[in-house]
C-alpha positions in Angstrom: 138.2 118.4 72.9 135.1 117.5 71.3 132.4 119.7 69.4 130.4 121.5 72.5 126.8 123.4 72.3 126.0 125.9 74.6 122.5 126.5 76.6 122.1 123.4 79.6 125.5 121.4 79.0 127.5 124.1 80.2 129.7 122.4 82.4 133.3 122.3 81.6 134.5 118.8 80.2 130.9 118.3 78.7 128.9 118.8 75.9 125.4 118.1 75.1 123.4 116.6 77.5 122.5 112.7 76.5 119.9 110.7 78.1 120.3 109.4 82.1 122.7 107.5 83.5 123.1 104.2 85.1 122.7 105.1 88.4 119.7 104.6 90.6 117.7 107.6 91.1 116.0 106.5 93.9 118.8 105.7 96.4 120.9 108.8 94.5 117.8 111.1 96.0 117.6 109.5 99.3 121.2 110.2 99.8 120.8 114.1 98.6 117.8 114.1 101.3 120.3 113.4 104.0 123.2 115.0 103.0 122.4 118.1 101.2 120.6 121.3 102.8 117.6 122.2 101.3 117.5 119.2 98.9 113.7 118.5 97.6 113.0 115.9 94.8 111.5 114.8 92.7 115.5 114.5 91.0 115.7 113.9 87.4 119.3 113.3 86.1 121.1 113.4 83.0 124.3 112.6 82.1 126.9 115.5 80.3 128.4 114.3 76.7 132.1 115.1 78.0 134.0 114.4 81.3 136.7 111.9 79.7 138.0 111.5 83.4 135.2 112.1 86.3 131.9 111.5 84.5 129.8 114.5 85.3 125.6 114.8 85.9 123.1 117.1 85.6 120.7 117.0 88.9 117.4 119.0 88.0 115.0 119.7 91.3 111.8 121.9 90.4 113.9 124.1 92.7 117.8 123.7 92.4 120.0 122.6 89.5 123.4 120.7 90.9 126.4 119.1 89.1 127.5 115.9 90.3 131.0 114.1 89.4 132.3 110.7 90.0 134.5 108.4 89.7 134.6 106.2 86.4 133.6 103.0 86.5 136.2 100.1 86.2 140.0 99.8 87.7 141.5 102.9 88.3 145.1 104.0 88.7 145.8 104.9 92.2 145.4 108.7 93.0 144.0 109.4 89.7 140.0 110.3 89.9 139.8 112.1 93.4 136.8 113.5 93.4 138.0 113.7 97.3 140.5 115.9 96.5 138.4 118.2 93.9 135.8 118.8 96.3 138.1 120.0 98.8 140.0 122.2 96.8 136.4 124.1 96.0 135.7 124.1 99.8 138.8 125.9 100.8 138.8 128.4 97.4 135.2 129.4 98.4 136.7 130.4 101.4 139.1 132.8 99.4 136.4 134.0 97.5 138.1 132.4 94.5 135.4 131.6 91.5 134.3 128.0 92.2 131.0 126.4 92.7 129.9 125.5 96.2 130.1 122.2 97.0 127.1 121.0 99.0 128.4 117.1 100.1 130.9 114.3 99.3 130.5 110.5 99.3 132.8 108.1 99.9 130.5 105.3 99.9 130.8 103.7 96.4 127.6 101.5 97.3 125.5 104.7 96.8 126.3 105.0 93.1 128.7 102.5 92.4 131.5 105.0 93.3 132.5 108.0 95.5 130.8 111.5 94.3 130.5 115.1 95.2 127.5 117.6 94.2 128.1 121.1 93.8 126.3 124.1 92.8 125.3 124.4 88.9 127.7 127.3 88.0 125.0 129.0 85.5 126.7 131.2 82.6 128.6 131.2 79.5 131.2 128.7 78.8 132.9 128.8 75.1 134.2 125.8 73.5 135.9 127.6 70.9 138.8 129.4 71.5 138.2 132.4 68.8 135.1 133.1 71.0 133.0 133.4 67.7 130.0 134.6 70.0 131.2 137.3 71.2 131.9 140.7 69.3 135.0 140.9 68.3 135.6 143.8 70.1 135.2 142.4 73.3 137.4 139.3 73.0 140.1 140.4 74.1 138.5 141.5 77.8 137.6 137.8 77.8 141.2 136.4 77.2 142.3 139.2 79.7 140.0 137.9 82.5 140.9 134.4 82.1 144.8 135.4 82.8 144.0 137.5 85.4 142.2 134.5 87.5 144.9 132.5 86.7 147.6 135.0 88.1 144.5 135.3 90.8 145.0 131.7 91.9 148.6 131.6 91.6 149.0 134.8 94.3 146.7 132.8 96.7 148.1 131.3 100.2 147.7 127.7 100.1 148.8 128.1 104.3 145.9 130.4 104.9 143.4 128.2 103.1 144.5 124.7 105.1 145.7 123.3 102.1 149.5 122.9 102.9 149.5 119.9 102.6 148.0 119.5 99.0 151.2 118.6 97.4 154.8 118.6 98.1 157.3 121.5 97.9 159.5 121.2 95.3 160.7 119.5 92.0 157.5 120.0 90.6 158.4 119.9 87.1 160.7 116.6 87.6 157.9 114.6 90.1 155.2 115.3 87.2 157.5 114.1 84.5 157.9 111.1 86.2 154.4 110.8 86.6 153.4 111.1 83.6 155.9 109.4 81.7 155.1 106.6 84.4 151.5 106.1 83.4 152.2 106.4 79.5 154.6 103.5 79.6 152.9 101.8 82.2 149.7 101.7 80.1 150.8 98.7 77.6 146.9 98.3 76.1 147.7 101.8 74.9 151.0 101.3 72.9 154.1 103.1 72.5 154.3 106.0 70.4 157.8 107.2 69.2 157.1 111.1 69.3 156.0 110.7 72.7 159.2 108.9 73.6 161.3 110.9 72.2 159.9 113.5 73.8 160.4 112.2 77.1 163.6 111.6 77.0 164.4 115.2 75.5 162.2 116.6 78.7 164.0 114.4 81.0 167.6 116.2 79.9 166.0 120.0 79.9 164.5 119.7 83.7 164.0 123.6 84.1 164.3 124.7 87.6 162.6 125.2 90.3 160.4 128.7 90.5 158.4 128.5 93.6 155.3 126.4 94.6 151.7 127.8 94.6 148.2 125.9 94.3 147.9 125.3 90.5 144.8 124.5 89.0 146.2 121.5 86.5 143.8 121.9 83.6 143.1 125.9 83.1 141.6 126.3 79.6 139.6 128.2 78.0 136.4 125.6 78.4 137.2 125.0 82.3 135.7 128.5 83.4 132.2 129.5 83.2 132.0 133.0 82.5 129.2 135.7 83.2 126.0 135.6 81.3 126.6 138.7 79.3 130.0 140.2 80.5 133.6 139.7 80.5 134.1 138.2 84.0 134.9 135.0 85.3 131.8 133.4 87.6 133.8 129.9 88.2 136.8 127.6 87.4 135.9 124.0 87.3 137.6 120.6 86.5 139.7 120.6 89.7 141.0 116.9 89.5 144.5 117.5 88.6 144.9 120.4 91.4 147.7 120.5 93.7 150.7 122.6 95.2 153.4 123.4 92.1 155.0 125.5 90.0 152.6 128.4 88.7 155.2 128.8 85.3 154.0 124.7 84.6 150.6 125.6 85.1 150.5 128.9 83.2 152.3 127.0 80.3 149.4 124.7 79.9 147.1 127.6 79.6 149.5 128.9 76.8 148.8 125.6 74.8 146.0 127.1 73.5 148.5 129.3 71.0 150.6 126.4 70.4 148.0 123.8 68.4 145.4 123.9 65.7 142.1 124.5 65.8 141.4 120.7 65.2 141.3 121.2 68.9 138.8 123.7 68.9 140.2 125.7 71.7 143.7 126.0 69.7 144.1 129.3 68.1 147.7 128.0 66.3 146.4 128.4 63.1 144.1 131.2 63.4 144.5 134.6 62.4 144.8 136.2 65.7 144.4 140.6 64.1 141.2 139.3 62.7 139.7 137.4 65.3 140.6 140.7 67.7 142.3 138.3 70.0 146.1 139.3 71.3 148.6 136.9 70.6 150.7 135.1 72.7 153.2 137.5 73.4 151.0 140.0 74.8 149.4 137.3 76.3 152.3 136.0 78.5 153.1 140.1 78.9 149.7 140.1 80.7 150.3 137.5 83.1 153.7 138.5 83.8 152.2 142.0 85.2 150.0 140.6 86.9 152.5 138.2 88.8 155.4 140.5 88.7 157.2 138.9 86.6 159.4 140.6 83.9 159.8 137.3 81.3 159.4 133.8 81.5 162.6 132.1 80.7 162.5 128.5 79.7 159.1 129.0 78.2 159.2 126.5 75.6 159.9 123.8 78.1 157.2 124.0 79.7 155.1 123.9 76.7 156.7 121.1 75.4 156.4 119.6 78.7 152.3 120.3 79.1 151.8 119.2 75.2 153.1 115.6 76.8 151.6 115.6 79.4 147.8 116.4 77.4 149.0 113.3 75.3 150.0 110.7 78.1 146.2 112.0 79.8 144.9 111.1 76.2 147.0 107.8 75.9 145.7 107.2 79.7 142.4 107.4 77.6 142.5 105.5 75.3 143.8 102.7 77.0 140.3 102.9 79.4 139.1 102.7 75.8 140.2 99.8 74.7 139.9 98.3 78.2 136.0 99.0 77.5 136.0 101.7 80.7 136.3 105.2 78.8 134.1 107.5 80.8 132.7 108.8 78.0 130.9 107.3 74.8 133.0 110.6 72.8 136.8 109.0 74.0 137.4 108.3 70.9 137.2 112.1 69.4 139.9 112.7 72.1 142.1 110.0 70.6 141.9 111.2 67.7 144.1 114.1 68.8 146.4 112.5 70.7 148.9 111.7 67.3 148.8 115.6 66.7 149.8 116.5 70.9 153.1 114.0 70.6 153.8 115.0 67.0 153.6 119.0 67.8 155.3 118.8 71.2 158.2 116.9 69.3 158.4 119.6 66.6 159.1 122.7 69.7 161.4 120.3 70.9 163.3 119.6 68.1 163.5 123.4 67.3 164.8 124.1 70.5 167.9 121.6 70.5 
């Protein structure tokens, strides 16, 4: 949600690379030696600008480049962070031949670092920050949108059985269990505040529970700045940011991707107030009519419910946020760009609902 440059900070959820990290290299290295095939130091590390949640490091070997994310530092709210979790969700999609980096090893010993950690494969390509993809000819935008639905539908016709992840989440009342969630955590978080949009919002969602669809592994966090595409075509090479993964409802997880039509540019993924013709990118209509092809779907019914529903959910993540902030344990030193935006979320996901009574 902040400004992003391209070239070595390509990881999603980051943004230029800034200085090292407090972490010590030495042990960090001797760990890698034991745990990682083929690992040779000397390591140098840096530390990616973004990665509000799991803080997220370059490795550099004169042979290899890896990524590795941990947890934040600080108290934590129990199952948020699993950097447990993420790494096995890569594991079993690499098995699928899904887009995801490999992951080479997870710790679970905090003493190592200070918290648990898995390293994975750097994922080397082209991931845009802005959503009107002003780097790439405008005649070839729209391939890109295309791919990034159809990995989405991809991952949503996937067998969570086949992969061994049937138990990564519980069947049923998706929608309703994360509304608790999250409306959990917001009020929960009393360092944070109340905010009346955001209340009135969850009361709205909490009378407008859509139903059940089906369940499928969902991704949780499927933008636009998640996926690292190829170099120099229109093709996806690998989804990242797996943290909020698990078994639900596909329409839920689909909606979040839609977001991106549904606010401002302020956020610079959001193509709301854009002019979609010019920009040569289809608009949401044709958008959701892509997806639904490739899922066999004929319409989405209740669509705006789920939008309103994701636009809440962004801002309790944010409000999460910004309590770590004022707490003094935000992962990142750019927490408060993403607070910034968190005002606009509640404010535009109370407008859709509102228009929808």
């Amino acid at each position: 949600m902040e400004p992003r440059q391209e070239g070595e900070a390509r990881l999603a959820g980051s943004a230029i690379v800034t200085g090292s990290a407090d972490i010590d290299v030495a042990r960090l290295s001797a760990w890698l030696a034991e745990n990682v095939a083929g690992f040779v130091g000397p390591l140098s590390l840096k530390r990616f600008a973004g990665g509000q949640s799991n803080p997220t490091f370059l490795l550099t070997t004169p042979d290899a480049r890896y990524v590795l994310r941990r947890q934040p530092s600080g108290p934590l709210l129990k199952g948020a962070h699993a950097v447990d979790r993420e790494a096995r969700v890569m594991r079993a999609l690499g098995t699928a031949d899904f887009p995801v980096p490999r992951v080479h090893a997870l710790c679970t010993d905090a003493d190592v670092i200070g918290s648990w950690f898995h390293v994975m494969d750097f994922a080397d390509g082209r991931i845009f920050w802005d959503g009107g993809l002003p780097d790439v000819p405008k005649n070839q935008r729209s391939a890109y949108q295309s791919a990034m639905a159809a990995t989405l539908a991809d991952l949503h016709s996937l067998d969570p059985e086949a992969m061994g992840l049937g138990d990564y989440g519980r069947s049923g009342r998706y929608f309703e269990r994360q509304l608790e969630r999250w409306t959990g955590q917001y009020r929960a978080d009393e360092a944070a505040g109340r905010i009346a949009d955001m209340d009135a919002v969850a009361e709205w969602l909490h009378a407008h529970v859509p139903p059940d669809v089906t369940t499928c592994l969902v991704h949780g966090d499927y933008r636009i700045d998640n996926i690292v595409f190829h170099p120099t075509e229109p093709s996806v090479v690998a989804v990242l940011d797996w943290e909020l993964s698990t078994l639900g409802d596909p329409i839920v997880d689909f909606a979040y991707n839609l977001l991106m039509y549904r606010v401002p540019s302020a956020l610079p993924w959001g193509l709301a107030d854009r002019d979609l013709i010019a920009l040569g990118l289809p608009d949401e209509q044709a958008y959701v009519a892509e997806y639904c092809s490739r899922t066999g779907r004929t319409d989405i019914p209740n669509l705006d419910t789920y939008i309103v529903f994701n636009l809440f959910r962004m801002a309790a993540i944010i409000h999460g946020i910004k309590g770590r902030m004022l707490r003094g344990n935000a992962a990142s030193a750019e927490a408060g760009a993403m607070v910034a935006h968190l005002d606009l979320l509640a404010r535009t996901a109370r407008t859709i609902a509102d228009r929808a009574r």
